[in-house]
VEXDREN-2710 file (C-alpha; in Angstrom, 1 decimal):
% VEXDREN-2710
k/r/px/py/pz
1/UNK/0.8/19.5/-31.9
2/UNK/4.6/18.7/-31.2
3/UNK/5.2/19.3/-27.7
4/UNK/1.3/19.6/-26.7
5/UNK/-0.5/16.7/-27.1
6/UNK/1.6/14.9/-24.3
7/UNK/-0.1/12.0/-21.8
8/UNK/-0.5/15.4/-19.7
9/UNK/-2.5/17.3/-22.0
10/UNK/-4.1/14.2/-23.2
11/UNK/-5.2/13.3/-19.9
12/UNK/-7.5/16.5/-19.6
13/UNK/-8.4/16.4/-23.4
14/UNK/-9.8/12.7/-22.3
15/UNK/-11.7/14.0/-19.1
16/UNK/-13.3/16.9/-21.1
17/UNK/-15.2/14.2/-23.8
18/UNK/-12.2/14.2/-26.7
19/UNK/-13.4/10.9/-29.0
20/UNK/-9.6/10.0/-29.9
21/UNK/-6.6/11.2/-29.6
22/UNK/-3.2/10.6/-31.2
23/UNK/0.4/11.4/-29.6
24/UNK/2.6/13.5/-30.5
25/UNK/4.3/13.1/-34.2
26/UNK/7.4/10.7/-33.6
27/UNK/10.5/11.0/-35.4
28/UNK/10.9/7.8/-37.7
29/UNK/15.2/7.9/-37.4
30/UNK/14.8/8.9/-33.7
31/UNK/12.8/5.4/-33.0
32/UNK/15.0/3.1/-34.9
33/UNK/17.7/4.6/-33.0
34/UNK/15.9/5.1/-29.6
35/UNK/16.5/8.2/-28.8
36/UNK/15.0/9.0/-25.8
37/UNK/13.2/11.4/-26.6
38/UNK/11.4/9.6/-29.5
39/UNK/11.0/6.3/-27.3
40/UNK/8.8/8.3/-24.6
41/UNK/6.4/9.5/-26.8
42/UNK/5.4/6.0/-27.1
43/UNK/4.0/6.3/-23.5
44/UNK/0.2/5.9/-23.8
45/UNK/-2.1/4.6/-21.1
46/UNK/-5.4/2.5/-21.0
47/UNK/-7.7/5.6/-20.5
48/UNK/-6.5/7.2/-23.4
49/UNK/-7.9/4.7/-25.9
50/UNK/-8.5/4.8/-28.8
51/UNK/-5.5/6.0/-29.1
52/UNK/-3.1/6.1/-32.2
53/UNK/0.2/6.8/-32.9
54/UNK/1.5/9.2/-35.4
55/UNK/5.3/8.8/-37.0
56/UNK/7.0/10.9/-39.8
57/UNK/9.9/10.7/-41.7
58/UNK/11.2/10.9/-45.0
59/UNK/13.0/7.4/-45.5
60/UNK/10.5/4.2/-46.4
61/UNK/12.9/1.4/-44.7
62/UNK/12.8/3.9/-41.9
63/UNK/9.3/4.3/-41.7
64/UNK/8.5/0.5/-41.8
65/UNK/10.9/-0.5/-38.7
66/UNK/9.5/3.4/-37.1
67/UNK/5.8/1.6/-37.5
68/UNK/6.9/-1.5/-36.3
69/UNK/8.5/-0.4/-33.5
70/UNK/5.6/2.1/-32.7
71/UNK/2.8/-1.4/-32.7
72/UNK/5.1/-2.8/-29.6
73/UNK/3.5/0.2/-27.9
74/UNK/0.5/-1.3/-28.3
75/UNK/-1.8/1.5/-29.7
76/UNK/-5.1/1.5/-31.5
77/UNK/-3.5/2.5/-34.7
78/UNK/-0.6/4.0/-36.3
79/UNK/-1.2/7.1/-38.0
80/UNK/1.4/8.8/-40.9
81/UNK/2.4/12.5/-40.9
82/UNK/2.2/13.9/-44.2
83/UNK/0.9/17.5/-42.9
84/UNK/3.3/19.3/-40.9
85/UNK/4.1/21.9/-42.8
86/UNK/7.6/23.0/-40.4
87/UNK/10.7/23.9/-42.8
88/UNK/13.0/22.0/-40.7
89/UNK/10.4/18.9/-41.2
90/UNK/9.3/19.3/-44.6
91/UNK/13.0/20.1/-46.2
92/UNK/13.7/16.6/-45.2
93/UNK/11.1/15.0/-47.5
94/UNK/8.8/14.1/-44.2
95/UNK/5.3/15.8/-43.1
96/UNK/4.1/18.1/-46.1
97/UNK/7.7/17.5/-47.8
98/UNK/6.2/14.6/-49.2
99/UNK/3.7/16.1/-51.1
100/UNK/5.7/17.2/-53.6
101/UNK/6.0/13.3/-54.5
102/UNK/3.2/11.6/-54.3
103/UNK/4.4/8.6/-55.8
104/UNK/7.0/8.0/-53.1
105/UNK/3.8/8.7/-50.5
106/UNK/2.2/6.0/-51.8
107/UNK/5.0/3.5/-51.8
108/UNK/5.8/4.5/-48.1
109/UNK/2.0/4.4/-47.3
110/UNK/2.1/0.9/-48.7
111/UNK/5.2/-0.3/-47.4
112/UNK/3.7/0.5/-43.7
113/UNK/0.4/-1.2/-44.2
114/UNK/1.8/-4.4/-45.2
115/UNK/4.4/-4.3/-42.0
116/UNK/1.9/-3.9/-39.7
117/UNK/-1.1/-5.6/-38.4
118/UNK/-2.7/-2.9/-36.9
119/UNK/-5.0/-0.3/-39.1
120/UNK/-2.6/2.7/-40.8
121/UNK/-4.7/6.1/-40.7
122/UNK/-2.9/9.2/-42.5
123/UNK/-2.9/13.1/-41.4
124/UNK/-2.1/15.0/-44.8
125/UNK/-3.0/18.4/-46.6
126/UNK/-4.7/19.8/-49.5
127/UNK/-1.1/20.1/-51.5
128/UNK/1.8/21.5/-51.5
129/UNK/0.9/25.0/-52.7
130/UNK/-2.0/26.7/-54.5
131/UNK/-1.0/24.9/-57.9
132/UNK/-0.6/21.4/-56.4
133/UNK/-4.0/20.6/-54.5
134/UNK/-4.0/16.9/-55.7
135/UNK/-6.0/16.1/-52.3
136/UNK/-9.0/14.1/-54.4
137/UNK/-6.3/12.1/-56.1
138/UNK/-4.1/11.8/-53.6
139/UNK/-7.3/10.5/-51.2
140/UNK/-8.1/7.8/-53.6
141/UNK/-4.1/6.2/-53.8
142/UNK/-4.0/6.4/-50.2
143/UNK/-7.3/4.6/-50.1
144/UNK/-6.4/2.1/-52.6
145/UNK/-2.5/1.0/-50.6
146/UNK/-4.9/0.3/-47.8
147/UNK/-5.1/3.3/-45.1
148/UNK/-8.2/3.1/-42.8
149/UNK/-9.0/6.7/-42.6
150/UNK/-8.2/10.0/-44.0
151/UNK/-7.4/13.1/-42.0
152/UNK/-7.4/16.3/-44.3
153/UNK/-6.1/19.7/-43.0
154/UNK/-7.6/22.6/-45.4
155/UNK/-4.6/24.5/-46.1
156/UNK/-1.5/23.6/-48.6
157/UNK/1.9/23.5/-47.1
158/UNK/2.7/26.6/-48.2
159/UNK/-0.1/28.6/-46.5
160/UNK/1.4/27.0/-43.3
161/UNK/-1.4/27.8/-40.7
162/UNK/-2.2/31.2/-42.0
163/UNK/-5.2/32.3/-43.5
164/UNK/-8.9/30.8/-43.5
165/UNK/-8.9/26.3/-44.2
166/UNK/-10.5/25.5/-47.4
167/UNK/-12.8/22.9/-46.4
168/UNK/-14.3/22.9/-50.0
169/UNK/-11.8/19.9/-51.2
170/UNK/-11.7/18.1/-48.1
171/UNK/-15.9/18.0/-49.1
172/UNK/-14.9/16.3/-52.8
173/UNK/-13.0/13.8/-51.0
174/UNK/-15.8/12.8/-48.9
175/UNK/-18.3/13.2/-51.7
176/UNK/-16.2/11.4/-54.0
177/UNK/-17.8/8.3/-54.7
178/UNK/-14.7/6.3/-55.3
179/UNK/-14.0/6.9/-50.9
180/UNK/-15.1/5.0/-48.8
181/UNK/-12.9/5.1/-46.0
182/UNK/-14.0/7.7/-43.4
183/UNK/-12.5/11.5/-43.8
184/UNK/-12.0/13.7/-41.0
185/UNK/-11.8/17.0/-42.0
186/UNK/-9.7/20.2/-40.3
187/UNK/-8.5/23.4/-39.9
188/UNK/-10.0/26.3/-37.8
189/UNK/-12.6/24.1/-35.9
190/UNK/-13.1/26.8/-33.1
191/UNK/-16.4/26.6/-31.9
192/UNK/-19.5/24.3/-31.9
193/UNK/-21.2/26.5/-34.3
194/UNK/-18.6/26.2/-36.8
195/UNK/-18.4/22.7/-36.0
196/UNK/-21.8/21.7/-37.1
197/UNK/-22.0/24.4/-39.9
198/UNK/-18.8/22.4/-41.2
199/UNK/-19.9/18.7/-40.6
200/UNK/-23.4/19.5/-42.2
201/UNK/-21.8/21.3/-45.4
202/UNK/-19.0/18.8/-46.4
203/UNK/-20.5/15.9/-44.7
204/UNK/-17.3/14.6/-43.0
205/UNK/-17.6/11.7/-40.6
206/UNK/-15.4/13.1/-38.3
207/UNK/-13.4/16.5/-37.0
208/UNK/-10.4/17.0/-35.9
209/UNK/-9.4/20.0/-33.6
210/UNK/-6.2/21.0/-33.0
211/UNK/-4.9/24.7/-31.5
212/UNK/-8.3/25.2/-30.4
213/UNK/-8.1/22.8/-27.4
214/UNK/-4.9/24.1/-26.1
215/UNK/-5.7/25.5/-22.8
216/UNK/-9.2/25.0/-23.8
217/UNK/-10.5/21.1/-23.6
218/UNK/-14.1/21.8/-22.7
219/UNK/-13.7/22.2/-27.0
220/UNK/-14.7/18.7/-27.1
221/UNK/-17.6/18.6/-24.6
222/UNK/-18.9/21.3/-25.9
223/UNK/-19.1/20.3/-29.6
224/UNK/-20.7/17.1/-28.6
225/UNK/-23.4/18.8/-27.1
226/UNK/-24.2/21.1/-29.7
227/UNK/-24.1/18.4/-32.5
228/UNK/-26.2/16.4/-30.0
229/UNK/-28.9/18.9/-28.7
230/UNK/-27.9/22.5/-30.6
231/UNK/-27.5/24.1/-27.3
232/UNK/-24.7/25.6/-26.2
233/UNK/-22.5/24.9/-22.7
234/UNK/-21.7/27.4/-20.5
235/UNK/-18.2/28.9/-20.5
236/UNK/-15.8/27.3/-18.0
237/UNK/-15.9/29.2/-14.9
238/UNK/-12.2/30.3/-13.5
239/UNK/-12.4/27.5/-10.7
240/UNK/-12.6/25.0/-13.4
241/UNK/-10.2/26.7/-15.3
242/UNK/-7.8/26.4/-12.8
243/UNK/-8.7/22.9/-11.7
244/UNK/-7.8/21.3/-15.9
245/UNK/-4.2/24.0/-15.0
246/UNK/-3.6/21.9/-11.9
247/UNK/-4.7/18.6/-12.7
248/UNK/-2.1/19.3/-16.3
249/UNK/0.5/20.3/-14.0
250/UNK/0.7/17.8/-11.6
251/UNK/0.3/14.7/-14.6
252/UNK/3.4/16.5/-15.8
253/UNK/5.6/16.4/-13.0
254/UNK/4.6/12.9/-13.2
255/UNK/5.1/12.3/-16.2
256/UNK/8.3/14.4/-17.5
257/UNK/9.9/14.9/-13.6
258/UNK/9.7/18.4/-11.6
259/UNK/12.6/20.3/-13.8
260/UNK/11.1/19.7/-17.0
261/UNK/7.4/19.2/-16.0
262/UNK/7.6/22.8/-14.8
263/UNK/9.8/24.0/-17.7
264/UNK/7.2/23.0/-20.0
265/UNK/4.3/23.7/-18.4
266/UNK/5.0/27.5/-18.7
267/UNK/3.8/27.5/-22.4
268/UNK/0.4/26.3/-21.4
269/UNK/-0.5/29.2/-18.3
270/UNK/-1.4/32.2/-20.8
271/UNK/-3.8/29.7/-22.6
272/UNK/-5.7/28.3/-19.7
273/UNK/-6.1/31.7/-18.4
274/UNK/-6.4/33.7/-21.9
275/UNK/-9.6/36.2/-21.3
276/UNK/-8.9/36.9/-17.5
277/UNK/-8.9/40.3/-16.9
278/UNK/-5.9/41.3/-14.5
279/UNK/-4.4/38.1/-15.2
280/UNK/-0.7/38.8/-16.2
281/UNK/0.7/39.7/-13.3
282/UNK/-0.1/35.8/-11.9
283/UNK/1.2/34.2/-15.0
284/UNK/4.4/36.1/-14.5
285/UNK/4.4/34.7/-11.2
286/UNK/3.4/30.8/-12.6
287/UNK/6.2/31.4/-14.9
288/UNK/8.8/32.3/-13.0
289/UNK/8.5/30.0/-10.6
290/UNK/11.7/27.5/-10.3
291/UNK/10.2/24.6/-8.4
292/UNK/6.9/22.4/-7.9
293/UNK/6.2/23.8/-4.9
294/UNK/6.1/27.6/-5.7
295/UNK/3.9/26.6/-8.5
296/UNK/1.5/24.8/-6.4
297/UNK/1.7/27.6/-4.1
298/UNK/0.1/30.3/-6.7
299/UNK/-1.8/28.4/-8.1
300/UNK/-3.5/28.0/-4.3
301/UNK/-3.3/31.6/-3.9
302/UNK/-5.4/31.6/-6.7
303/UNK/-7.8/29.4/-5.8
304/UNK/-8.6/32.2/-2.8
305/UNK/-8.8/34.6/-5.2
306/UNK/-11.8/37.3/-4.7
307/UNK/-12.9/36.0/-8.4
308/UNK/-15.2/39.1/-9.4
309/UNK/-11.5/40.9/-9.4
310/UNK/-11.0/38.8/-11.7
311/UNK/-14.2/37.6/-13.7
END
């Protein structure tokens, strides 16, 4: 989620029922040498909790002064990266890289737990490739160095995000009866019928949704619900679809300043909005738009919108 999951898009993630939430993955070097952009990713607020932070790099002294230097922030945890499966992550040894060395995971995973006070949680996938899903194992040394919880994503690094997430190992972690550290499991957590089908087959304690709540947050409301009652929310309407677009766009000029809060915010339009008929000719407009103001002033003329034109 590098360059989503922001205090913006946290911030409607929070008001639309999310559990917990994590920031963006930090660069280990880019802390100990406080880059700027690695140091504001530390930003969290007190309606975010619980809130963790989630580091990743390739070098263990780097990692242990990374998490230190992340617990200042004062999260609820700090959480490792060993899933990103990027090439220009993973060639480094960092995010999935690692899991072509489990040995060296487990030393790092160590190393961090005894530097910190706070509880160490780790984001990881079922292997490297079809040949190396060594999750069940791999789920058992982490448990054993002393990490808190287990996130599992159901895909190798290799599959990057393509294809269907095998949630059938992320099951015989959770099953194991070695574990007993909670697993979340995910991967493709789109709906809350797949949701419960999920949690009810491998009996995780916990899922984790990614890509599915980008421009879509109502994700975690509505899976609550459904686990809750097995009834299903209505569909955001378009005014409340634009309302969660405004209310992200203005906690971004906050946060990042107009020049970049509008730059950025671009990437997120076509998702609020995907499904609207007649739509693109707006999101061109939203797009384009150089300054704060001329954003606020579509997204108005929007709001006067004749919505059957567009429902």
């Amino acid at each position: 989620m590098e360059d989503v999951s922001d205090p913006p898009f946290r911030y409607v993630c929070k008001q639309n029922g999310v559990d917990m939430m994590y920031t963006e993955f930090i660069s280990s070097e880019g802390l100990i040498r406080d880059a700027a952009k690695s140091t504001q990713k530390l930003d969290i607020f007190e309606y975010e909790r619980p809130i963790g932070v989630q580091i990743f790099g390739s070098e263990i002294d780097s990692m242990v002064e990374a998490a230190k230097i992340a617990e200042q922030a004062n999260p609820d945890l700090i959480d490792i990266n060993y899933g990103c499966p990027v090439k220009k992550v993973t060639c480094k040894g960092a995010g999935a890289g690692i899991l072509t060395n489990p040995k060296k995971m487990m030393a790092m995973t160590k190393a961090i737990v005894d530097a910190v006070k706070l509880p160490v949680t780790v984001k990881t996938r079922l292997g490297w490739d079809e040949k190396t899903k060594n999750i069940v194992e791999v789920a058992e040394g982490l448990q054993d160095v002393g990490i808190k919880a287990l996130s599992i994503h159901g895909r190798t690094r290799v599959q990057l995000y393509k294809g269907s997430a095998d949630w059938t190992l992320i099951g015989e972690v959770k099953n194991n009866p070695r574990m007993n550290i909670p697993i979340f499991g995910n991967g493709d957590i789109d709906s809350p019928e797949k949701a419960l089908e999920y949690k009810n087959r491998y009996g995780v304690d916990g899922l984790m949704v990614g890509r599915a709540s980008i421009g879509y947050p109502w994700i975690f409301n509505e899976i609550k619900h459904y686990l809750n009652t097995g009834e299903k929310l209505p569909s955001p309407t378009f005014q409340e679809r634009l309302t969660a677009c405004v209310t992200h766009f203005e906690k971004s000029i906050q946060w990042k300043g107009e020049v970049v809060g509008v730059f950025e915010m671009r990437r997120h339009y076509a998702n609020y909005f995907r499904g609207i008929p007649h739509f693109k000719e707006y999101r061109t407009k939203l797009v384009q738009a150089p300054k704060p103001d001329d954003v606020r002033t579509i997204l108005e003329d929007l709001r006067q919108l004749d919505l059957e034109v567009l429902a």
